[in-house]
C-alpha positions in Angstrom: 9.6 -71.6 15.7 11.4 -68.8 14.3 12.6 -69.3 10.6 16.1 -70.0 9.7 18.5 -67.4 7.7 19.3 -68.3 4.0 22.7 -69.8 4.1 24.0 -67.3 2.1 22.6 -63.8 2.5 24.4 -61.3 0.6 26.4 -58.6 2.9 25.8 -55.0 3.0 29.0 -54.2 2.6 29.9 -56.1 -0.7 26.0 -54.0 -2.4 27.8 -50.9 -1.3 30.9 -51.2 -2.6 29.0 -52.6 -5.9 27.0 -49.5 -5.9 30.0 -47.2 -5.9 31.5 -48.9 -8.5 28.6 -48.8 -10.7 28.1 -44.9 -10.3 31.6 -44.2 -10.3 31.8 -45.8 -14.1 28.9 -44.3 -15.2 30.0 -40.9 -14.0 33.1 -41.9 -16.3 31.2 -43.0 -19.2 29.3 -39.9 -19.1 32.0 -37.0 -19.0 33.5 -39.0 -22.0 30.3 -38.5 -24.4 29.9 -34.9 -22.9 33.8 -34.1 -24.0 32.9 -35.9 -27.4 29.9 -33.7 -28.0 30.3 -30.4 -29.7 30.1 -27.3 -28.2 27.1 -25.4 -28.1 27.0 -22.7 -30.6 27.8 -19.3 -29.8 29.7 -20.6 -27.0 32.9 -18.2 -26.4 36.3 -18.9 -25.7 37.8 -16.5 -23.7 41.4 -15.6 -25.0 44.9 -15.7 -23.1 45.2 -12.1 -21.5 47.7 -10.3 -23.6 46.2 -11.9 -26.8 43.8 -9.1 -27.6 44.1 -6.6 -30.7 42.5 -3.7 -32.1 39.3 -4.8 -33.2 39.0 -7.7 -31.7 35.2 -7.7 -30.5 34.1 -5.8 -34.2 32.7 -9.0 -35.9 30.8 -10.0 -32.6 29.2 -7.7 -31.7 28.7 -5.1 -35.2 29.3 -7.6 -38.0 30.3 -7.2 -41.1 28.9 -5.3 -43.8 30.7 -4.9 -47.3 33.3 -2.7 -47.8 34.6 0.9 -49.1 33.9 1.6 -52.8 37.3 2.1 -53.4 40.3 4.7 -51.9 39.6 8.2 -53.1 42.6 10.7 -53.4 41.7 12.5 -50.4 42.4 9.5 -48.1 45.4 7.6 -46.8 46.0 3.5 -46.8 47.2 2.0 -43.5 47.4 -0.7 -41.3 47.5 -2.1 -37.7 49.5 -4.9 -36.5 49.6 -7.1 -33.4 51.6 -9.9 -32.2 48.9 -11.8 -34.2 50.5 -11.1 -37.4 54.1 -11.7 -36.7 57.0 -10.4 -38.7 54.8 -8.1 -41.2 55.8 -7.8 -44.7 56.3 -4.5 -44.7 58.1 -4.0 -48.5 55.2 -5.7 -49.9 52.5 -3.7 -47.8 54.4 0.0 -48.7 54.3 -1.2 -52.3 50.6 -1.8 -52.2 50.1 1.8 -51.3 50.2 1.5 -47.4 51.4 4.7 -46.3 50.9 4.7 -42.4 51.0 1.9 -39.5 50.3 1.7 -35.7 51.7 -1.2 -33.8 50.0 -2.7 -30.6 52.6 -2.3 -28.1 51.4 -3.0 -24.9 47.8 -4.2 -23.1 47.0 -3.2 -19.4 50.1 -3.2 -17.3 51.1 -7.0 -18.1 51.9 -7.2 -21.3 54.4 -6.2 -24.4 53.9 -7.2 -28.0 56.8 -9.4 -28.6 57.1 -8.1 -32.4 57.0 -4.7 -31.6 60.2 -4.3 -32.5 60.3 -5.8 -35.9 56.7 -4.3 -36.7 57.4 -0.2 -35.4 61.0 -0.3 -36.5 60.4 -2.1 -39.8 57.0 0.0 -41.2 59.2 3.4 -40.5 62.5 1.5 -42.3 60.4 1.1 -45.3 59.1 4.8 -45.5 55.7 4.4 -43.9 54.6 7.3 -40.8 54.1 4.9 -38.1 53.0 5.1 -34.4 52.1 2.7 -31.7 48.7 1.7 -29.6 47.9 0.4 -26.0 44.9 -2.4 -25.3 43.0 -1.0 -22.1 41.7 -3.0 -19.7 40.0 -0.9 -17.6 39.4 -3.2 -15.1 42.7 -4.3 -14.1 44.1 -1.1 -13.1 44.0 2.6 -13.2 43.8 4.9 -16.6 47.0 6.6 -15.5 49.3 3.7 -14.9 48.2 2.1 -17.6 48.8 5.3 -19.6 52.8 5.2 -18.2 52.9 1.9 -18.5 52.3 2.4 -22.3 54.6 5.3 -22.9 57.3 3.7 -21.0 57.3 0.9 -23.1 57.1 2.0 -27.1 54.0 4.6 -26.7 55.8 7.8 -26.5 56.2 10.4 -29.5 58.9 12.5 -31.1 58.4 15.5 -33.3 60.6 13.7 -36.7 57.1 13.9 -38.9 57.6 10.2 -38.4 55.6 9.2 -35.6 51.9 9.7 -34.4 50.7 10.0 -31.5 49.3 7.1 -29.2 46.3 5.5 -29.5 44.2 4.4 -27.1 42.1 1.3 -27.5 39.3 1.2 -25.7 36.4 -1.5 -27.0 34.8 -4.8 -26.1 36.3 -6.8 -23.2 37.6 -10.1 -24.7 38.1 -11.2 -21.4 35.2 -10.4 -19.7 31.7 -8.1 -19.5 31.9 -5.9 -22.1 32.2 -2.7 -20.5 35.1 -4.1 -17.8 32.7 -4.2 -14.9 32.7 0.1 -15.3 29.3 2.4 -14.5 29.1 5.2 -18.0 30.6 7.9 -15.6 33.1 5.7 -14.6 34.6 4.5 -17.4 34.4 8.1 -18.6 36.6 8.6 -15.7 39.1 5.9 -16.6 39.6 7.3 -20.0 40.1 10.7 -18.9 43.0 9.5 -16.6 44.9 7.8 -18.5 44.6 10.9 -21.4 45.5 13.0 -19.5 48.3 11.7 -17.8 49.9 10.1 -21.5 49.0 14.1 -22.3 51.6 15.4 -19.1 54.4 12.2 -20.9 54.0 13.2 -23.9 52.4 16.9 -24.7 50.3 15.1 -27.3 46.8 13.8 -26.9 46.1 10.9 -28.0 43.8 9.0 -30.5 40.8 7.3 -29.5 40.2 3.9 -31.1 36.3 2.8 -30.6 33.5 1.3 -32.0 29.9 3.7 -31.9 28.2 1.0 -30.1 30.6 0.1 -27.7 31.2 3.8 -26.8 27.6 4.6 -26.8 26.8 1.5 -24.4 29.7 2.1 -22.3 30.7 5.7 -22.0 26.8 7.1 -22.3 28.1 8.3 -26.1 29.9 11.0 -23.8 31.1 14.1 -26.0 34.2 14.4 -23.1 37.0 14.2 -25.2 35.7 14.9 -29.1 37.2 18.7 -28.9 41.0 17.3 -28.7 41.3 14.0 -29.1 41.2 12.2 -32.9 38.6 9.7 -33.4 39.9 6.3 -35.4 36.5 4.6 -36.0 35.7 1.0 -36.1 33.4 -0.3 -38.9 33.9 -2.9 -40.9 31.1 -1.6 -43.9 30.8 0.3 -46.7 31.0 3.9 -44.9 31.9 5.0 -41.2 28.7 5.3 -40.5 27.2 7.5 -37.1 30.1 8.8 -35.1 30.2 8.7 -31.5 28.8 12.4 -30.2 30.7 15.2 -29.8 33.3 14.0 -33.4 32.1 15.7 -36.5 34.3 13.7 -38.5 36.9 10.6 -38.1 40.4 11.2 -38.2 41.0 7.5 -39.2 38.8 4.9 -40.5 39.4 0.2 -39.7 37.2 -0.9 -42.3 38.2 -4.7 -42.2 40.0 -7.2 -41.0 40.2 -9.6 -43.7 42.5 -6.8 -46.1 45.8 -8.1 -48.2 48.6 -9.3 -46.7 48.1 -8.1 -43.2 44.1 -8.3 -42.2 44.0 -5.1 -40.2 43.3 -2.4 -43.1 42.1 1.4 -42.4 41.8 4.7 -44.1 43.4 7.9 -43.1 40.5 10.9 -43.7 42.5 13.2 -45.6 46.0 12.9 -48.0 49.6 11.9 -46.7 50.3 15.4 -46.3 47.6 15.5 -43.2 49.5 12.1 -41.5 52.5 14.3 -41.6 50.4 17.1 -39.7 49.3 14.4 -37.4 52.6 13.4 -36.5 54.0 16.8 -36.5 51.1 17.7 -33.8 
């Protein structure tokens, strides 16, 4: 005689529905002690596009290590500004001795430093020989548009002994690989493009911002542009240390970030009277 079914045998149904529940709370329960962990470290935030500034992968990836002795006579205090420091105190920076200042005025193709005004206006109202720089990304679009794109929006020059010529940053992707995705002979190619064509805008060539190691890892420590472009090195030490090939010698020198009153400090390799020549072309 067959045996009889318990009376009340639990449905499939209802252990399902059970089961979902229970994984659906523990699921729960778990993201909650992951968000409450802290992050691993050395894990990188990658910035807002647009936020980037001259210098900003220095610390990361060179370090730090001490500082200039002191300013001889034969060089030139000066500064660079971003977005990142606002409305600059300009008065109290010229009466430091701050003689010269470039301004971040644009990045890529999609972006305009909101303070440029105040910052390239006010460092020229106060006395200073000021000039303005563009953030490349090389990998959102083409050395030459970018290059307009900059001199159509605060990057172009006038012969007043006033202003120097552009600058072009080119360092460590914030955003991204380091070398924007580029092969050495291509992103030798990028730079040339957009040189040459702020060149045809402007008559002037422009300065090259770098770090040795970037350049060296990136461009193949190509000797390209050494014979007529200036080199502002980046090296936050006591000396300038090994210059990319091709540059006997640095036109201009960012030595820190962590300087008075704006953090951005550099030195100009010569006395005021060769910023004038600078900007004079």
């Amino acid at each position: 005689m067959p045996h009889a079914l318990p009376a009340h045998r639990p449905r499939t149904p209802r252990l399902r529905h059970l089961s979902l529940a229970t994984l659906a709370l523990s699921l729960t329960l778990s993201a909650i002690l992951l968000t409450a962990l802290p992050h691993p470290a050395g894990a990188a935030t990658v910035p807002a596009r647009g936020s980037a500034y001259m210098g900003i992968g220095v610390l990361a990836h060179d370090g730090q290590d001490g500082s200039p002795a002191g300013t001889a006579a034969t060089q030139t205090e000066g500064v660079d500004v971003s977005a990142y420091q606002g409305n600059a105190a300009w008065s109290t920076l010229w009466s430091s001795g701050v003689k010269w200042a470039y301004t971040k005025a644009t990045e890529g193709t999609y972006y305009t430093n909101p303070y440029f005004a105040q910052q390239y206006n006010g460092s020229y109202g106060v006395g200073m020989i000021r000039g303005a720089y563009h953030f490349a990304t090389p990998d959102t679009t083409t050395g030459a548009t970018q290059a307009n794109y900059f001199v159509d929006h605060g990057g172009g020059w006038s012969k007043d002994g006033r202003t120097l010529p552009g600058v072009l940053d080119i360092e460590w992707n914030p955003y991204g690989a380091s070398c924007y995705g580029k092969s050495t002979a291509g992103m030798v190619s990028w730079i040339a493009d957009f040189l040459s064509t702020y060149k045809s805008r402007t008559g002037r060539n422009a300065v090259i911002y770098t770090a040795t190691s970037w350049w060296t890892s990136c461009t193949g420590n190509s000797r390209a542009f050494a014979s007529a472009d200036p080199l502002w090195i980046a090296r936050y030490a006591s000396d300038p240390g090994t210059l990319p090939a091709g540059w006997g010698f640095y036109t201009m020198w960012q030595y820190t970030s962590s300087g008075p009153t704006v953090g951005d400090h550099d030195k100009f390799n010569g006395a005021l009277d060769r910023v004038v020549a600078l900007a004079n072309g």
